[in-house]
PQR file with spaces between the fields and no chain letter, atoms N, CA, C, O and H, PARSE charges and radii, in Angstrom:
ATOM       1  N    UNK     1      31.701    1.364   -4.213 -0.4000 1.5000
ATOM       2  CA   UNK     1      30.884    2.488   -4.659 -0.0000 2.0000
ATOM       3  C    UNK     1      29.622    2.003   -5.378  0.5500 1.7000
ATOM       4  O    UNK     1      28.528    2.136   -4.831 -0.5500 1.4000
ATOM       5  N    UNK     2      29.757    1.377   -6.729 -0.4000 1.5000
ATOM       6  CA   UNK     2      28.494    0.265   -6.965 -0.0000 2.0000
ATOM       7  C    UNK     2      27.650   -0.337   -5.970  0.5500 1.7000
ATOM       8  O    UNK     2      26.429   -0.467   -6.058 -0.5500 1.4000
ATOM       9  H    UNK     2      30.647    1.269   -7.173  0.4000 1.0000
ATOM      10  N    UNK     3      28.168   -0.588   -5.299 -0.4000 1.5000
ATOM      11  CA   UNK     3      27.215   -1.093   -4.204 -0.0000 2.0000
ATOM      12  C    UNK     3      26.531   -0.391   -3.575  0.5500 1.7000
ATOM      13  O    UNK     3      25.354   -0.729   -3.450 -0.5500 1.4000
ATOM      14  H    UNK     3      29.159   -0.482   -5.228  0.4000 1.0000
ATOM      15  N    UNK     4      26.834    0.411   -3.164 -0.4000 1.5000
ATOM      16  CA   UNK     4      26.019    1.544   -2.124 -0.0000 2.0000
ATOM      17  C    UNK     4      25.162    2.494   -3.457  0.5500 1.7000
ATOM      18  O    UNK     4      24.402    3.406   -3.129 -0.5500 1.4000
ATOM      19  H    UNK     4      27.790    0.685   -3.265  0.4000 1.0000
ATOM      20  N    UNK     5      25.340    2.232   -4.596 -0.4000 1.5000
ATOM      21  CA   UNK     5      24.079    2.681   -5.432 -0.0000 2.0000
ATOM      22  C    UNK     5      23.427    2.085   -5.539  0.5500 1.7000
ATOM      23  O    UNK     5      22.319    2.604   -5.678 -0.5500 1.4000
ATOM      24  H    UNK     5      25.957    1.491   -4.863  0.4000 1.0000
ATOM      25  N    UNK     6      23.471    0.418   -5.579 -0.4000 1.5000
ATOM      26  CA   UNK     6      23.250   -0.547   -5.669 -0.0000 2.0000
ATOM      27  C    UNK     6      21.902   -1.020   -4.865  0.5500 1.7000
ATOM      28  O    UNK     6      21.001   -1.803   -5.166 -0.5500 1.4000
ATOM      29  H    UNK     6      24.371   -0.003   -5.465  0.4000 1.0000
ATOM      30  N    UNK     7      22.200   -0.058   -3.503 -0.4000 1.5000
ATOM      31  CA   UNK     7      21.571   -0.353   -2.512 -0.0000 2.0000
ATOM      32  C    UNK     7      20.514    1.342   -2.259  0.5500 1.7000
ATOM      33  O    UNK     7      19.363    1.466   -1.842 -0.5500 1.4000
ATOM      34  H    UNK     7      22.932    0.578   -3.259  0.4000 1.0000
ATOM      35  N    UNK     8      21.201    2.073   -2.573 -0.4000 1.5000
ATOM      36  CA   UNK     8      20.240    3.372   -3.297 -0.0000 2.0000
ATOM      37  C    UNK     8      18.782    3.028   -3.813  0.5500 1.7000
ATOM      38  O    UNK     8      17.681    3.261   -3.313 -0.5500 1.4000
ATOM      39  H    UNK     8      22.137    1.972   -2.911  0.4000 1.0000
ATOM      40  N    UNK     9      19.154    2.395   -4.979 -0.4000 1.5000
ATOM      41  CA   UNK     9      18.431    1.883   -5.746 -0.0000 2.0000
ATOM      42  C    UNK     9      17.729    1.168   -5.345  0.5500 1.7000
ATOM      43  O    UNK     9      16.612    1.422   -5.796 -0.5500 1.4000
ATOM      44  H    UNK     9      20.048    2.205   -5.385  0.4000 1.0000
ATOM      45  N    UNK    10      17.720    0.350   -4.706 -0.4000 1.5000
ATOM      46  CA   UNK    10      16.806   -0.478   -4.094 -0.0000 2.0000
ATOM      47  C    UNK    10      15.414   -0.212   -3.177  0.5500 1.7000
ATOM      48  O    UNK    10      14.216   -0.490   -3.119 -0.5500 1.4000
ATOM      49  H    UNK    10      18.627    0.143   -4.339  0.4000 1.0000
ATOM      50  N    UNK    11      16.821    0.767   -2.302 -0.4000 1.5000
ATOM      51  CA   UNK    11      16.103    1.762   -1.099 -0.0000 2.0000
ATOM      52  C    UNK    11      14.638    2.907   -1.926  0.5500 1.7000
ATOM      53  O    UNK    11      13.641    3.334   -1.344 -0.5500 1.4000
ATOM      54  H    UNK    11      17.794    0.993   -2.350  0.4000 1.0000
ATOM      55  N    UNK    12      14.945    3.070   -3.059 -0.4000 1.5000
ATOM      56  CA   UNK    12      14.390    4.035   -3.477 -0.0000 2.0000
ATOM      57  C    UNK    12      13.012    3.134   -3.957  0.5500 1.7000
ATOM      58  O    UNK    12      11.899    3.476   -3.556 -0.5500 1.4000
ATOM      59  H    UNK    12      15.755    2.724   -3.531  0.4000 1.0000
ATOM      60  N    UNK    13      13.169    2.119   -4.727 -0.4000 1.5000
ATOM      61  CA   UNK    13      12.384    1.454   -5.374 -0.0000 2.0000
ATOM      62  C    UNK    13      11.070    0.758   -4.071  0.5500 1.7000
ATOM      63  O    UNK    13       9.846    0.860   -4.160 -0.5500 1.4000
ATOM      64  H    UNK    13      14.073    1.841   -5.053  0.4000 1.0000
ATOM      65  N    UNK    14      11.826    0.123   -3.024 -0.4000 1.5000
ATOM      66  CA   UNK    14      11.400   -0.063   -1.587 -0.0000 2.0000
ATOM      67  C    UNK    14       9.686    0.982   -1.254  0.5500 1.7000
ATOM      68  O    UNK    14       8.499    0.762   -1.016 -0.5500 1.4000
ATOM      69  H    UNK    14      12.820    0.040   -2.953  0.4000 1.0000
ATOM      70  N    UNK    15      10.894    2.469   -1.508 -0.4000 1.5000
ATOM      71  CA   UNK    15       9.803    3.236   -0.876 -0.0000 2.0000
ATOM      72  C    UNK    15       8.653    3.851   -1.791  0.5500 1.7000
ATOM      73  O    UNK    15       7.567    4.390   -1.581 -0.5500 1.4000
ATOM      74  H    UNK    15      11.859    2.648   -1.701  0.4000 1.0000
ATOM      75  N    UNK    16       9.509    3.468   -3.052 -0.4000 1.5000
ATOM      76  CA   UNK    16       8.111    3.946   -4.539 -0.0000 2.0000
ATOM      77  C    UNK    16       7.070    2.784   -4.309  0.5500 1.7000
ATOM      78  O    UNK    16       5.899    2.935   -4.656 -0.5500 1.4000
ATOM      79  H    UNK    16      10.391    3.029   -3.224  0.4000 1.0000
ATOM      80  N    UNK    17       7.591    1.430   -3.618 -0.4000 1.5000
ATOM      81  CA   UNK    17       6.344    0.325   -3.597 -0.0000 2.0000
ATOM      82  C    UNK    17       5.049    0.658   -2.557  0.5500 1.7000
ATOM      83  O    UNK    17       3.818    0.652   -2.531 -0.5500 1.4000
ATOM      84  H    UNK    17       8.543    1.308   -3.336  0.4000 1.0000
ATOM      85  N    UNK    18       6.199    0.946   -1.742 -0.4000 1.5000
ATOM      86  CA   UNK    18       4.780    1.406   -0.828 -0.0000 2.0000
ATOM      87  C    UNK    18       4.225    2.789   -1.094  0.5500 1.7000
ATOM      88  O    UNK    18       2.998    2.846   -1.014 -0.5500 1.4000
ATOM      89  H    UNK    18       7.199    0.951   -1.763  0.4000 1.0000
ATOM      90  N    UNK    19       4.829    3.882   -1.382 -0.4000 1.5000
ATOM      91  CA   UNK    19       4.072    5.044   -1.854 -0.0000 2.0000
ATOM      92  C    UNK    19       2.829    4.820   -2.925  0.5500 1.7000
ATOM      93  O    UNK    19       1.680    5.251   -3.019 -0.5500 1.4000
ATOM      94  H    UNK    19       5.826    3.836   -1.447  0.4000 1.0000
ATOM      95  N    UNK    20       3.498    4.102   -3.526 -0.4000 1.5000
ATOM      96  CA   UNK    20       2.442    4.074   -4.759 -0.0000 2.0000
ATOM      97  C    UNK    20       0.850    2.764   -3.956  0.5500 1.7000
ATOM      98  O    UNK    20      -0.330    2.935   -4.262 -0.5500 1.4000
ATOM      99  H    UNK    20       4.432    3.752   -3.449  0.4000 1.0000
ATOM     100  N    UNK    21       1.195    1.959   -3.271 -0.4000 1.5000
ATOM     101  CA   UNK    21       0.347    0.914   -2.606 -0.0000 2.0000
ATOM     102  C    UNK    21      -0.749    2.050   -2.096  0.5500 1.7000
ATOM     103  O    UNK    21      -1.962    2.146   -2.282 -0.5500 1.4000
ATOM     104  H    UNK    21       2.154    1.820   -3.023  0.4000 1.0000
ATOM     105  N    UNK    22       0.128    2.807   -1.427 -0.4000 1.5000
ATOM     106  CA   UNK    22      -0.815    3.833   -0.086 -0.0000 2.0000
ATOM     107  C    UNK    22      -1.875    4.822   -1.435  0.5500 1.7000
ATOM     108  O    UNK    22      -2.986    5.260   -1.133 -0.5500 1.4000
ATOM     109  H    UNK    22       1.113    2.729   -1.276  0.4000 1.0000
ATOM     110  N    UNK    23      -1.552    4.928   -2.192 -0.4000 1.5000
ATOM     111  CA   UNK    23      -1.684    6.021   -3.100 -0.0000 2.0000
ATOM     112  C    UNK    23      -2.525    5.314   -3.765  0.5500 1.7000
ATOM     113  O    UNK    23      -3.519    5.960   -4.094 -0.5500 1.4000
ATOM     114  H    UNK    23      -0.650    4.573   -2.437  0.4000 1.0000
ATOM     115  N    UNK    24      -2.513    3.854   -4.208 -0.4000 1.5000
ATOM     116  CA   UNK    24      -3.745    3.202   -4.397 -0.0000 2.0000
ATOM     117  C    UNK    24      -5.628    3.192   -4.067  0.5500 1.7000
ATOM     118  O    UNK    24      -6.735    3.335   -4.586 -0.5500 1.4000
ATOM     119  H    UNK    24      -1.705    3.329   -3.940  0.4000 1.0000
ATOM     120  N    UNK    25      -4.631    2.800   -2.343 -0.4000 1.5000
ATOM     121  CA   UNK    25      -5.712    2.324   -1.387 -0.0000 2.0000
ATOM     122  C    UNK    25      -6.708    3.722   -1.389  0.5500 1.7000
ATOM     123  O    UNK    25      -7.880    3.690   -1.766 -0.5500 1.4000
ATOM     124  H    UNK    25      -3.732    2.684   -1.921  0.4000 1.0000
ATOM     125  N    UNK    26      -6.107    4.786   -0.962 -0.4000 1.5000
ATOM     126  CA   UNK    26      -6.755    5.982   -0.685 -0.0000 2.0000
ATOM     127  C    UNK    26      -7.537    6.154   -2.019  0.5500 1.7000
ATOM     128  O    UNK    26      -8.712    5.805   -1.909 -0.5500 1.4000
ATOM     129  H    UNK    26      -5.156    4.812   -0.655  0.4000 1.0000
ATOM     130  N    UNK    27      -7.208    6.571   -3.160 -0.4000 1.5000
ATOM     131  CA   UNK    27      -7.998    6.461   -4.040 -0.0000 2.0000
ATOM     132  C    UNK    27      -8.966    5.601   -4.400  0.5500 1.7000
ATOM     133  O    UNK    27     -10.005    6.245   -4.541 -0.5500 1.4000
ATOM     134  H    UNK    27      -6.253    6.855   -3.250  0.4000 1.0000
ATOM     135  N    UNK    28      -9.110    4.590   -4.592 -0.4000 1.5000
ATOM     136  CA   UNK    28     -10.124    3.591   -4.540 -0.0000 2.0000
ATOM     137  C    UNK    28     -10.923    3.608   -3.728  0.5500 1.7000
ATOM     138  O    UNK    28     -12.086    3.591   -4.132 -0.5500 1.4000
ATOM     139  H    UNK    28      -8.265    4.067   -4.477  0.4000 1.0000
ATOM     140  N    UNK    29     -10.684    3.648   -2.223 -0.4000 1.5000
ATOM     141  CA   UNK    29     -11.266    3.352   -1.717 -0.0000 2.0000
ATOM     142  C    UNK    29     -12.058    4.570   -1.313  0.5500 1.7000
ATOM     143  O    UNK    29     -12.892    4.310   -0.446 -0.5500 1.4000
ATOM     144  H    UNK    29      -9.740    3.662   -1.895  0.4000 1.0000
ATOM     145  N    UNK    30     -12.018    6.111   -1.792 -0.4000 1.5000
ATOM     146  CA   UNK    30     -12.147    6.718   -1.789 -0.0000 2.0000
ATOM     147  C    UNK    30     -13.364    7.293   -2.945  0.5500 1.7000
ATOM     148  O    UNK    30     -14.188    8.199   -2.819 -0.5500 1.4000
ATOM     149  H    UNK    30     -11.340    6.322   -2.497  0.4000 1.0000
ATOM     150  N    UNK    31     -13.138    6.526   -3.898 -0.4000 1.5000
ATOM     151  CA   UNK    31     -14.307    6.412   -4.877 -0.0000 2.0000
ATOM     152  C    UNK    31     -15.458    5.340   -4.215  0.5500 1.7000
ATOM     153  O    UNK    31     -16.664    5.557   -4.091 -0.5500 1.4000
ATOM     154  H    UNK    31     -12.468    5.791   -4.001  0.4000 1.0000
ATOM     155  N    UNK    32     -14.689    4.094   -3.823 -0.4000 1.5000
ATOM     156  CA   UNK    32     -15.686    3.391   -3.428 -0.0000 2.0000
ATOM     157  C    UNK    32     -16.863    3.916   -2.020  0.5500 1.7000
ATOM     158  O    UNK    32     -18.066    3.667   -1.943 -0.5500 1.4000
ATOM     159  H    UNK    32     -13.710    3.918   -3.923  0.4000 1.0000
ATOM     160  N    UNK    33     -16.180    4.530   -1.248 -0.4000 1.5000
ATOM     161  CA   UNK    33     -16.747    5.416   -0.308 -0.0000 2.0000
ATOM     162  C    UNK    33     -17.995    6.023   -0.516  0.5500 1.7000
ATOM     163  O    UNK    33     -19.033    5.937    0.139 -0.5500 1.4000
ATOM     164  H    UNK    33     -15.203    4.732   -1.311  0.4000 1.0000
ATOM     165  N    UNK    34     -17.633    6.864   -1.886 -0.4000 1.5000
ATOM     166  CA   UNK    34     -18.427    7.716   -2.659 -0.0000 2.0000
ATOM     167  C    UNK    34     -19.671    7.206   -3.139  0.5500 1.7000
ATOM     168  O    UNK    34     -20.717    7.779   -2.832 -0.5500 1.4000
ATOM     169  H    UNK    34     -16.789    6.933   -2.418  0.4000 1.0000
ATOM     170  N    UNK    35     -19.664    5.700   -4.206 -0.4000 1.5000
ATOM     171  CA   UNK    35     -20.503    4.710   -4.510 -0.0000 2.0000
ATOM     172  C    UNK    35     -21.367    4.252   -3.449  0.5500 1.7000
ATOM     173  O    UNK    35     -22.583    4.065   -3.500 -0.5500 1.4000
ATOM     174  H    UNK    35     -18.814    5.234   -4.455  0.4000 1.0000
ATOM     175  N    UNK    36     -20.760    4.133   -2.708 -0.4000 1.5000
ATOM     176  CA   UNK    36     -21.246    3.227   -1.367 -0.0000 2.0000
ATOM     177  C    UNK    36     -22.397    4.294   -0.764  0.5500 1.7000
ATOM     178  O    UNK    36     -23.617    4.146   -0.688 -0.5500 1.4000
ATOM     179  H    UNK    36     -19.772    4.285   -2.667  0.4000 1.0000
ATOM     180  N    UNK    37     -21.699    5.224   -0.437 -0.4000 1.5000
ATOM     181  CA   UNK    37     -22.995    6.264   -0.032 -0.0000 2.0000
ATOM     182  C    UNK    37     -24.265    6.786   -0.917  0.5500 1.7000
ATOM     183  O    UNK    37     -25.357    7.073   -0.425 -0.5500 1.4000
ATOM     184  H    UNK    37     -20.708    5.345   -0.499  0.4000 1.0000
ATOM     185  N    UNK    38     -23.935    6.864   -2.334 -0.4000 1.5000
ATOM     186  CA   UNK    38     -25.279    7.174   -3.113 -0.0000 2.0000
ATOM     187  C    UNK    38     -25.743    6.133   -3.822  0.5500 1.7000
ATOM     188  O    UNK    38     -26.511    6.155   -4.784 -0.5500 1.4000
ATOM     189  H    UNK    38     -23.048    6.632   -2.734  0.4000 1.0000
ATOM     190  N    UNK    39     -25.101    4.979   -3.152 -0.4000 1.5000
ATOM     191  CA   UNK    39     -26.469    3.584   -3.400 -0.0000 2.0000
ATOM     192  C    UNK    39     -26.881    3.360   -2.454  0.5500 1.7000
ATOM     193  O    UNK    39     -28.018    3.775   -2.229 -0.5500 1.4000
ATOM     194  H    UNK    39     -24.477    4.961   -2.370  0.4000 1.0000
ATOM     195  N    UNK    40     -26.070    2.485   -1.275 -0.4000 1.5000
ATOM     196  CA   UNK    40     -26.779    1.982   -0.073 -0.0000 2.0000
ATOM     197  C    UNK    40     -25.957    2.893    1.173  0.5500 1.7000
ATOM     198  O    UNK    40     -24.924    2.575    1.762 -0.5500 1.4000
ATOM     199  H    UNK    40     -25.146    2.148   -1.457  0.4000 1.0000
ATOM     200  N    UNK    41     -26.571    3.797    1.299 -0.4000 1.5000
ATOM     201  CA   UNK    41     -26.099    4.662    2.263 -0.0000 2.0000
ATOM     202  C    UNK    41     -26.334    3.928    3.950  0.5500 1.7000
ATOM     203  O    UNK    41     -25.584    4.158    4.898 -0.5500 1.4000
ATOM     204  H    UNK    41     -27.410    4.056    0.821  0.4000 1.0000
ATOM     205  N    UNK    42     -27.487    3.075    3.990 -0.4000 1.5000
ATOM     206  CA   UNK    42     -28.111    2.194    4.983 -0.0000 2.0000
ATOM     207  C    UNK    42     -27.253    1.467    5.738  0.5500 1.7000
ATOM     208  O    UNK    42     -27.322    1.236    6.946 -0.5500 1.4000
ATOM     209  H    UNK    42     -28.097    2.888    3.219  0.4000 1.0000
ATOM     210  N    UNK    43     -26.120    0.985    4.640 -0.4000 1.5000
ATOM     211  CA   UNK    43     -25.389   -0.266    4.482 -0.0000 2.0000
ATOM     212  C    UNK    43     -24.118   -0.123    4.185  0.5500 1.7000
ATOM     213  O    UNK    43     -23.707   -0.562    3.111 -0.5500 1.4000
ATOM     214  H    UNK    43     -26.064    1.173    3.659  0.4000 1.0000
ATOM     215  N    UNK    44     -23.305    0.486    5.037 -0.4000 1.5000
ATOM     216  CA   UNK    44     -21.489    0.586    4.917 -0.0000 2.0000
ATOM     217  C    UNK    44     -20.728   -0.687    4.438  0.5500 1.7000
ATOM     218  O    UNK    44     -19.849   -1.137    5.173 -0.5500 1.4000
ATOM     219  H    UNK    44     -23.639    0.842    5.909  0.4000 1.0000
ATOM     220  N    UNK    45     -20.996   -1.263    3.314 -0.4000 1.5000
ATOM     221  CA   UNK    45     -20.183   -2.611    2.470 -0.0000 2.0000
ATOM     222  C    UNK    45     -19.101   -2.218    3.043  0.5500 1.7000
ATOM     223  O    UNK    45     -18.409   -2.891    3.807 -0.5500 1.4000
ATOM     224  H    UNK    45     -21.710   -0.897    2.717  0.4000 1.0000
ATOM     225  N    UNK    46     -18.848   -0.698    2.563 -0.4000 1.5000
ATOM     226  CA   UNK    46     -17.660   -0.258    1.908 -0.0000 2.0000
ATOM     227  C    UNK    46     -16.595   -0.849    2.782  0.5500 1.7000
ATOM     228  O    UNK    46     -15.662   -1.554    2.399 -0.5500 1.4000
ATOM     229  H    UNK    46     -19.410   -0.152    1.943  0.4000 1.0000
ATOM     230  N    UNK    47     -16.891   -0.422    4.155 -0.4000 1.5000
ATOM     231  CA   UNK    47     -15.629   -0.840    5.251 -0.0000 2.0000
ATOM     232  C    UNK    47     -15.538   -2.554    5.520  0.5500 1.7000
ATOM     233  O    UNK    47     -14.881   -2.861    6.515 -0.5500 1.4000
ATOM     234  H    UNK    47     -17.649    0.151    4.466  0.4000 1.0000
ATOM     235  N    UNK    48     -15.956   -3.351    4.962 -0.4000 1.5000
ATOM     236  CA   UNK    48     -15.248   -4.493    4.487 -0.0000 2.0000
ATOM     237  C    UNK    48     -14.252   -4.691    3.186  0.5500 1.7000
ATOM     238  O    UNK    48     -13.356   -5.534    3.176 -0.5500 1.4000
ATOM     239  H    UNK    48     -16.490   -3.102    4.154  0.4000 1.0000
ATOM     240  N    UNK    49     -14.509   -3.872    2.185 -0.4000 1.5000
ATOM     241  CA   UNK    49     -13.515   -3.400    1.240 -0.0000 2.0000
ATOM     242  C    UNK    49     -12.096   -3.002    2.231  0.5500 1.7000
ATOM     243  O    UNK    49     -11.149   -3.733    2.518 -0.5500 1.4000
ATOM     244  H    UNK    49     -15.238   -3.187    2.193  0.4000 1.0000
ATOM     245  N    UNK    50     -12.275   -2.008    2.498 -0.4000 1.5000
ATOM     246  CA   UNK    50     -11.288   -0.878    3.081 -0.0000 2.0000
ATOM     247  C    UNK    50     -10.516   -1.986    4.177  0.5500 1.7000
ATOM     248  O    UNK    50      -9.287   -2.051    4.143 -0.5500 1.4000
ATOM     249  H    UNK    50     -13.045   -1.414    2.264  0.4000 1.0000
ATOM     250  N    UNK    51     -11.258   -2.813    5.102 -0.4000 1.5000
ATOM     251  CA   UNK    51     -10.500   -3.657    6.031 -0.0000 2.0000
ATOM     252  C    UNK    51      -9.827   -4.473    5.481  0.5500 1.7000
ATOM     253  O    UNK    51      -8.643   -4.469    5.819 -0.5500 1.4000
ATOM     254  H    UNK    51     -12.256   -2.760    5.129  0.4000 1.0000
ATOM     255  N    UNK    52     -10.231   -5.436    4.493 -0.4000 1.5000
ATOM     256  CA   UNK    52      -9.270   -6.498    4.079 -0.0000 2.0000
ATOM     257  C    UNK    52      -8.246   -5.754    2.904  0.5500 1.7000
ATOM     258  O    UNK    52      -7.243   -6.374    2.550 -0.5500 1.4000
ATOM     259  H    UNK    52     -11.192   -5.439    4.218  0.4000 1.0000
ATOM     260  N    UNK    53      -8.433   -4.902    2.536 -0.4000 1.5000
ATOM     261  CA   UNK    53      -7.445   -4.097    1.946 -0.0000 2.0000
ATOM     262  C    UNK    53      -6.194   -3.790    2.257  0.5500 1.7000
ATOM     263  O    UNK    53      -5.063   -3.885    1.782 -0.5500 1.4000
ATOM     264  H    UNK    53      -9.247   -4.398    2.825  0.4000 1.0000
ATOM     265  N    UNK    54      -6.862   -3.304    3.410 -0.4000 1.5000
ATOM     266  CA   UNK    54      -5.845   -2.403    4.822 -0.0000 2.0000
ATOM     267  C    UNK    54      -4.880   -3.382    5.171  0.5500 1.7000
ATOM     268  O    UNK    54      -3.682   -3.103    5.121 -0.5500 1.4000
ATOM     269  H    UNK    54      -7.781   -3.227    3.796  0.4000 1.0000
ATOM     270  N    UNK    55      -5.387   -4.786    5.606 -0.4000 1.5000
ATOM     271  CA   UNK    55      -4.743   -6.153    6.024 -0.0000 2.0000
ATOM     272  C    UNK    55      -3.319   -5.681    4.743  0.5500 1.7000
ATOM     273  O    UNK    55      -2.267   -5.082    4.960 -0.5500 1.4000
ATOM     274  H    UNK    55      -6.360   -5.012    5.646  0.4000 1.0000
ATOM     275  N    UNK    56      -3.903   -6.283    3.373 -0.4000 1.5000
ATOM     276  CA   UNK    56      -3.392   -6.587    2.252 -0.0000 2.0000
ATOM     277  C    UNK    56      -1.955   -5.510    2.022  0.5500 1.7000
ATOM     278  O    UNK    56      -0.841   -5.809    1.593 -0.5500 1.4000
ATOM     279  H    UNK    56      -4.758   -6.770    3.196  0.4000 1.0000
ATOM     280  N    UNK    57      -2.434   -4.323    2.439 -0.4000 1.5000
ATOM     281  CA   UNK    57      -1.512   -2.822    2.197 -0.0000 2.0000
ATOM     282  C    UNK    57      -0.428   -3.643    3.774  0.5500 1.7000
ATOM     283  O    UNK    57       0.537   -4.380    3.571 -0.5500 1.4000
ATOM     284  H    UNK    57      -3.340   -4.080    2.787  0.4000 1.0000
ATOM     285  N    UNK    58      -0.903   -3.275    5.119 -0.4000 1.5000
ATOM     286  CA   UNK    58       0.184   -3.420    6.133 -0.0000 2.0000
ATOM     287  C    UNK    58       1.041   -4.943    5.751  0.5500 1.7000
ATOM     288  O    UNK    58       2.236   -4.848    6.028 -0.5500 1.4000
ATOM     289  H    UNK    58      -1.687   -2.676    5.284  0.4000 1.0000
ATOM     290  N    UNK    59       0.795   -5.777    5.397 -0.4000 1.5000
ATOM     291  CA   UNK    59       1.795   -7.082    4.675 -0.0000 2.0000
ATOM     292  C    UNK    59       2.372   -5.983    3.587  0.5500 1.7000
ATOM     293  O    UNK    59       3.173   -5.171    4.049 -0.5500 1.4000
ATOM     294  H    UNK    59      -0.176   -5.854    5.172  0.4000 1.0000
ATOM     295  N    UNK    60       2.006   -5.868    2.037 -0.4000 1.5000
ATOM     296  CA   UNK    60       3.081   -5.274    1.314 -0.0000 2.0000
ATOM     297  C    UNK    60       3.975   -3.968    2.148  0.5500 1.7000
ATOM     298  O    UNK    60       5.125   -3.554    2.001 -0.5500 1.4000
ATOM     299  H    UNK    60       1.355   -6.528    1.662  0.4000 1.0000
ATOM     300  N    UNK    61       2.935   -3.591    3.003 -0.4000 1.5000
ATOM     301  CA   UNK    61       4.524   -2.415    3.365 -0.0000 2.0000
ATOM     302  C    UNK    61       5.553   -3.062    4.213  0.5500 1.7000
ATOM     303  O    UNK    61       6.694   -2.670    3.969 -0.5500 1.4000
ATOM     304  H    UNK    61       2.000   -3.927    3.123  0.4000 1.0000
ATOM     305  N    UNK    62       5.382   -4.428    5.646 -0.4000 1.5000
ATOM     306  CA   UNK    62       6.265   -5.206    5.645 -0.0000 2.0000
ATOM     307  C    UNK    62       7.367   -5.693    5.362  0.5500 1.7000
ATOM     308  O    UNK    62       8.550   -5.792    5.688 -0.5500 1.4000
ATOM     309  H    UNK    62       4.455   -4.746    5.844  0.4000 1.0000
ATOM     310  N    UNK    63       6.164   -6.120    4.244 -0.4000 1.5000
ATOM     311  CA   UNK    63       7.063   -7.510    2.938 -0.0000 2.0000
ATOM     312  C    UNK    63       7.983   -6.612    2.511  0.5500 1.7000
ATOM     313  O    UNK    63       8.911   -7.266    2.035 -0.5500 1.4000
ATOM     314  H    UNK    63       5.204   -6.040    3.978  0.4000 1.0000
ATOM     315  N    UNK    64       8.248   -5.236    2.421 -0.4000 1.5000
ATOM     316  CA   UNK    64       8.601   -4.564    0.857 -0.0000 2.0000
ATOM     317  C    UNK    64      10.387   -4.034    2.302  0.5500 1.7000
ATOM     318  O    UNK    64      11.593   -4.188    2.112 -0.5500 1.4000
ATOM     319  H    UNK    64       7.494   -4.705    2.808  0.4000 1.0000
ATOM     320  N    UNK    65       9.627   -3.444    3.545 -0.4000 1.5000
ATOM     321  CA   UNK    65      10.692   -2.987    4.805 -0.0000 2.0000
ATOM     322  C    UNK    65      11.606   -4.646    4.991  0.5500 1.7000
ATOM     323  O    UNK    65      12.814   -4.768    4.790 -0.5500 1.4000
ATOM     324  H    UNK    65       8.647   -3.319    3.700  0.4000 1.0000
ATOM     325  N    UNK    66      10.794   -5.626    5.356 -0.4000 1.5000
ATOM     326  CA   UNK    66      11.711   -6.518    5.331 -0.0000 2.0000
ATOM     327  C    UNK    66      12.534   -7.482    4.557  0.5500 1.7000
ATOM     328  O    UNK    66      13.241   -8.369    5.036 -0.5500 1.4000
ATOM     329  H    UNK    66       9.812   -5.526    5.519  0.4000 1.0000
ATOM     330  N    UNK    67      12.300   -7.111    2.899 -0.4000 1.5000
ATOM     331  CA   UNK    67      12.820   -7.393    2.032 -0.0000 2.0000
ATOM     332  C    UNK    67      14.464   -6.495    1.940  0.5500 1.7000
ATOM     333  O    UNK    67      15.588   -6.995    1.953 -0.5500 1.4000
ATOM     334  H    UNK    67      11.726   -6.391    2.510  0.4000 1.0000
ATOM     335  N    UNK    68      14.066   -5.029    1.849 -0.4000 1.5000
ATOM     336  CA   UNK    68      14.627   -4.170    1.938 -0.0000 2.0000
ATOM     337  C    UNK    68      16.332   -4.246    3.090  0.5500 1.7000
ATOM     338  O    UNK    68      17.509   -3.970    2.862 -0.5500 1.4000
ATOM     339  H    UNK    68      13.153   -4.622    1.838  0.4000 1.0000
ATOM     340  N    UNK    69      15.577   -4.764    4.305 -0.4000 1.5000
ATOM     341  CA   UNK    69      16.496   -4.711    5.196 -0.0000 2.0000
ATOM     342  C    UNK    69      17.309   -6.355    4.857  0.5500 1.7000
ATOM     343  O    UNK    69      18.537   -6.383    4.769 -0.5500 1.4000
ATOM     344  H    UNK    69      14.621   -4.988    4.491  0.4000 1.0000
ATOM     345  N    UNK    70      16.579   -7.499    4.710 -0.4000 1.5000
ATOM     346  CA   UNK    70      17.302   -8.917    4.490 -0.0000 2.0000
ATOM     347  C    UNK    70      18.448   -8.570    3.306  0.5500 1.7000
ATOM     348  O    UNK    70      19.514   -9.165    3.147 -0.5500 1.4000
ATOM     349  H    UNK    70      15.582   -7.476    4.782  0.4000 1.0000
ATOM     350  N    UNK    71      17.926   -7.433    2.516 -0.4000 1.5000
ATOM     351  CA   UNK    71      19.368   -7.226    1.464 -0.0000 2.0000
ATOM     352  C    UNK    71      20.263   -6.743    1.701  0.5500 1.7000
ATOM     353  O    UNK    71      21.312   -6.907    1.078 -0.5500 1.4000
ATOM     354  H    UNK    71      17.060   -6.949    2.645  0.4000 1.0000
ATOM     355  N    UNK    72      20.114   -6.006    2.672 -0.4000 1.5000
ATOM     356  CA   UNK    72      21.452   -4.933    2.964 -0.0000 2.0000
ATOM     357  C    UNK    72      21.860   -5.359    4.150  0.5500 1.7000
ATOM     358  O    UNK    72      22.156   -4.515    4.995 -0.5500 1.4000
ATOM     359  H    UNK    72      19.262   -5.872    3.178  0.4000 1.0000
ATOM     360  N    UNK    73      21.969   -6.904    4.486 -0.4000 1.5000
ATOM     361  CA   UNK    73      22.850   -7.409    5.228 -0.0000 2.0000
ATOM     362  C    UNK    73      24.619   -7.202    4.597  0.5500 1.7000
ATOM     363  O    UNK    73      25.563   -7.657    5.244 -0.5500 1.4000
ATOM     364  H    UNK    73      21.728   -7.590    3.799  0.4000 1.0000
């Protein structure tokens, strides 16, 4: 019975990592968007932000699914 809370718990924590990651990205990058357009509107920086980000976010949601699953062998 411990165990399978055990593993609850985990499961839950799993999916608060990436909720909260995604919940990051969008915000930030969402301000930065904002910046980006009423300085150099000419000049989209921004989507080099947003790409290597994006990279950075699809590894932690991965890392976080295949962590998740290597435990509950």
């Amino acid at each position: 019975m411990e165990l399978t809370n055990e593993k609850t718990k985990m499961k839950n924590q799993c999916k608060l990592n990436i909720i909260m990651s995604i919940v990051k990205y969008l915000v930030v990058n969402a301000f930065l968007v904002f910046v980006n357009l009423m300085t150099t509107p000419n000049y989209l920086w921004v989507l080099w932000v947003i790409a290597g980000w994006g990279i950075g976010l699809i590894l932690t949601i991965v890392t976080n699914y295949l962590e998740f699953k290597y435990n509950n062998k």
